[in-house]
N, C-alpha and C positions, 0 to 999 in steps of 0.2 A: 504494500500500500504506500503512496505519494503519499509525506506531509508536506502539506500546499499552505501550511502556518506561517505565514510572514515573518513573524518575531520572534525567531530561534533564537536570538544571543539579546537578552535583559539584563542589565548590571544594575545593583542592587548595592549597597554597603550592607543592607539587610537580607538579601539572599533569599532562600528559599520562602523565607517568612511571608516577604510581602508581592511573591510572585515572580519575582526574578529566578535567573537558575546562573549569574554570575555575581563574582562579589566585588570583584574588579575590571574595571575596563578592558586592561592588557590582558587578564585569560578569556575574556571575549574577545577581545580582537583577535586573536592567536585563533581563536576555535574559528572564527569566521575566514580567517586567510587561511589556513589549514582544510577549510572545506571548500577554496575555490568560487570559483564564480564571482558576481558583484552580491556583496552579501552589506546587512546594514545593522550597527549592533545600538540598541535603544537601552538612552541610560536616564536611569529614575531620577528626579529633582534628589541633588545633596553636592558637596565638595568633595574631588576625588584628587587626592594628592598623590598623581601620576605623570611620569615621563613617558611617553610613546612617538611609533618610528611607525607612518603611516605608508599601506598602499594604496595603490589608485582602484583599487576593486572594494575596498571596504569604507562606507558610510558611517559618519557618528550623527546620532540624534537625538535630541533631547526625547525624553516619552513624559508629555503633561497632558494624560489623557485621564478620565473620571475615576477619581478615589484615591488620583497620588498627589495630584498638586494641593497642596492644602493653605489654610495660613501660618503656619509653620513653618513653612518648607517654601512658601513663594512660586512652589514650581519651579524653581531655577536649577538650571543643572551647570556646574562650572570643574573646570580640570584647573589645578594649580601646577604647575608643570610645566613642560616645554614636549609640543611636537613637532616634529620632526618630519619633514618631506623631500623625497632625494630622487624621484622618478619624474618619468613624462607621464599624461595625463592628466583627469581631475579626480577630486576627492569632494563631497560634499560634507560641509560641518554643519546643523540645521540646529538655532537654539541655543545654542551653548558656550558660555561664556568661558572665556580665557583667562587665563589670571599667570603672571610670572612670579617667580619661587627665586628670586635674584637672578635669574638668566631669561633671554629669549623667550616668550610663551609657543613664539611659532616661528622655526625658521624651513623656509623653501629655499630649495637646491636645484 
């Protein structure tokens, strides 16, 4: 049987708890370049204090869909971090804000 689920790779700081199945961006990014194709990994309103090394097949998106964004959480989704892009191509970032950690938030190569 085809799963024809759209949103295989959810990052989560909360994890299985609140519906996600990663806890981190980069083992979802990983599982998504690892399975090929143009794949898109949707990550739940919170701060993720990660450096990543992007391909041009994998999408990052914020997910502020019914029952996560709240007033607590503003809905916002932000990397403190620095990524990283060194391919030809595009990449889509939908949502999500950037923040630097004393270096570069984004550097393209």
């Amino acid at each position: 049987m085809t799963d024809l689920h759209v949103a295989r790779y959810i990052v989560s700081a909360g994890g299985a708890t609140d519906g996600a199945n990663y806890t981190t961006i980069a083992s979802a990014y990983a599982a998504a370049v690892a399975a090929g194709g143009v794949q898109t990994v949707y990550i739940q309103p919170g701060t993720y204090t990660e450096n990543l090394t992007l391909t041009s097949t994998v999408n990052l998106c914020a997910c502020n869909c019914d029952g996560i964004a709240s007033s607590t959480t503003g809905g916002n989704v932000t990397i403190l971090g620095k990524l990283t892009a060194t391919f030809a191509g595009s990449v889509s970032i939908s949502g999500i804000n950037l923040k630097t950690n004393s270096d570069f938030c984004l550097v393209v190569s």
